[in-house]
C-alpha positions, 0 to 999 in steps of 0.5 A, a space after each residue: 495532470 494528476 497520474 497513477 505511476 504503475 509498472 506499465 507506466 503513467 496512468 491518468 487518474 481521470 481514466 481509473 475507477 475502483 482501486 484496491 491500496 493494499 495487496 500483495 502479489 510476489 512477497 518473501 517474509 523469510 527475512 532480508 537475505 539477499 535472496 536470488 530470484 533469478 531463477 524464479 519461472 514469471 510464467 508459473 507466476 503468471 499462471 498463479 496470479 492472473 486468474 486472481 486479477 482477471 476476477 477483479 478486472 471484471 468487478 470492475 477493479 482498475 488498478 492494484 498497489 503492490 504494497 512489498 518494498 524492497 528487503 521482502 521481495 519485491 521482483 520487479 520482473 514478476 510484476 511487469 509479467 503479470 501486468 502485461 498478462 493481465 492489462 491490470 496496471 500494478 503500483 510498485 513501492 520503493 522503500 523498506 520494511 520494518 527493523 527486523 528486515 533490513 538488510 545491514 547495507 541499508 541501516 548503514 547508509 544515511 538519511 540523505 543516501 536512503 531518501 536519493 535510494 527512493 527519489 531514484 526509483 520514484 523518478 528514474 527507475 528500479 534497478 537499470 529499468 525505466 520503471 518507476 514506483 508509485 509509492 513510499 512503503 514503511 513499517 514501523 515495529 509494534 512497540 514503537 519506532 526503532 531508530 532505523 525506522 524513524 531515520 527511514 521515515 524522515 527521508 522519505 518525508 524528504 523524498 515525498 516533499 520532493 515528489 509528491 509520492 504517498 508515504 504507507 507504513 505497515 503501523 500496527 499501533 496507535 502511539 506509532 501512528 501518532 508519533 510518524 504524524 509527529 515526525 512527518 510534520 517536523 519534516 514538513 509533510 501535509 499529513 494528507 501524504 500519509 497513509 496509515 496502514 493496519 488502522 483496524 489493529 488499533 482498538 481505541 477508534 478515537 485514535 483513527 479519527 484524531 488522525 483522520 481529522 489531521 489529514 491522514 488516510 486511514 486504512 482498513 486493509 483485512 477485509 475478508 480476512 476470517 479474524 477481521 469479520 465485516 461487521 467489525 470493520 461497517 463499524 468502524 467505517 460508520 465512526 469515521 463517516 459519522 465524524 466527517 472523515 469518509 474522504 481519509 478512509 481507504 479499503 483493502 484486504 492485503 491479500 495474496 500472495 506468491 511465495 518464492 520460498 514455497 511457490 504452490 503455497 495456497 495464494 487469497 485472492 482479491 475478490 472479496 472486496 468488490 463482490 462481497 464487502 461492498 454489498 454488505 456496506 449497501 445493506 449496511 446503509 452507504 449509499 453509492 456515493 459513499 461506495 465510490 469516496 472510499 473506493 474509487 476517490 479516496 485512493 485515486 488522490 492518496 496516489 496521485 502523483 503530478 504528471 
């Protein structure tokens, strides 16, 4: 049986719908500390987020992957918190972010330590819990993969043949994405485990459908943002559709988030997805079919993990 892994536990695919692949809840960018998140108050994080989640329930949102990974403030404690609040099954990532995040700990350990790091959160649990993640996430640097991200990515090409767990990487350029793909199939990963995050900052779209075509999943991840206009991204979306590839799109809008660093800080929500840009994708002629590929499908399979 094939299942979303969320912080409230196993979810069968079969009873999910719409889900957004990219969005951010408790993220902390002010570098890989350790920070102490102790005493972090999960209520005033809950009062902050929930009405944001309830919005998207009532469009009809079924789940959220929370694309943080460990070294940028993954609290596992404010995720189950608003989960259980709102009822809305929440995806945690294991992992690592990009270069400059990584805490020395972690670029000293070896391949085979950091891919055991991720099959325990992906089968065990974070931490002492029994919560388990539901994805790899992984960056890559603007100017091309250092060498720290490319030992991260073959063990989680290692952790994920293991699993089945999808691999996302914050990748920003097209020569990156094109030289992960490379690596994952020395690994011996179906490319059909990979998603591409970021897609839309790569400007030459023949890139994302040679990708695409290979088995990649393709993510346009700012929609609502004011520098990403929805006509740019209706444009991009008729490229892959027109090329045979609308079952390797997937859409988001890497909104949010709750900062511990500055905790009133102005949060995004996530409604624009469901109650602004779908509509505008019908006027642009998708039809609902098409609606549903990219919304409700293509997500549900890019996370889809055995149960």
């Amino acid at each position: 049986m094939a299942i979303v892994m969320s912080v409230l536990g196993p979810i069968p695919t079969s009873e999910l719908g719409m889900i957004l692949p990219h969005e951010h809840l408790f993220t902390d960018l002010r570098g890989p500390g350790p920070w102490d998140y102790s005493s972090i108050d999960l209520g005033h994080v809950v009062r902050r987020l929930a009405p944001l989640l309830e919005e998207i329930k009532a469009q009809g949102v079924t789940a959220l992957v929370e694309a943080t990974p460990p070294c940028v403030g993954r609290h596992l404690p404010a995720l189950e918190a608003v989960a259980k609040a709102t009822g809305l099954p929440i995806v945690a990532a294991t992992g690592a972010y990009r270069d400059p995040f990584l805490p020395q700990a972690m670029r000293e350990l070896p391949p085979e330590a950091l891919t055991e790091m991720m099959l325990k959160e992906l089968t065990e649990g974070i931490g002492n819990s029994r919560v388990r993640a539901g994805l790899i996430k992984l960056g890559a640097s603007d100017e091309g993969l250092t060498p720290a991200e490319e030992r991260l990515l073959r063990a989680a090409a290692q952790a994920s043949l293991r699993t089945g767990a999808a691999i996302a990487s914050h990748t920003t350029t097209g020569f990156a994405a094109l030289r992960q793909a490379q690596i994952l199939e020395e690994e011996g990963l179906d490319l059909a485990r990979f998603v591409w995050v970021h897609a839309h900052c790569e400007p030459d779209v023949e890139l994302h459908v040679q990708l695409a075509r290979r088995g990649v999943y393709v993510e346009y991840d700012a929609i609502g943002s004011p520098d990403w206009p929805d006509p740019s991204f209706i444009r991009l979306l008729e490229r892959l559709w027109d090329a045979g590839c609308g079952s390797r799109i997937l859409l988001s809008q890497d909104a949010g988030w709750y900062q511990p660093g500055d905790p009133e800080a102005p949060i995004r929500g996530y409604g624009y997805l469901a109650g602004s840009f779908v509509p505008a994708l019908r006027s642009a002629g998708f039809d609902e079919s098409a609606i549903s590929t990219m919304t409700v499908e293509n997500p549900q399979q890019a996370f889809a993990l055995e149960g």
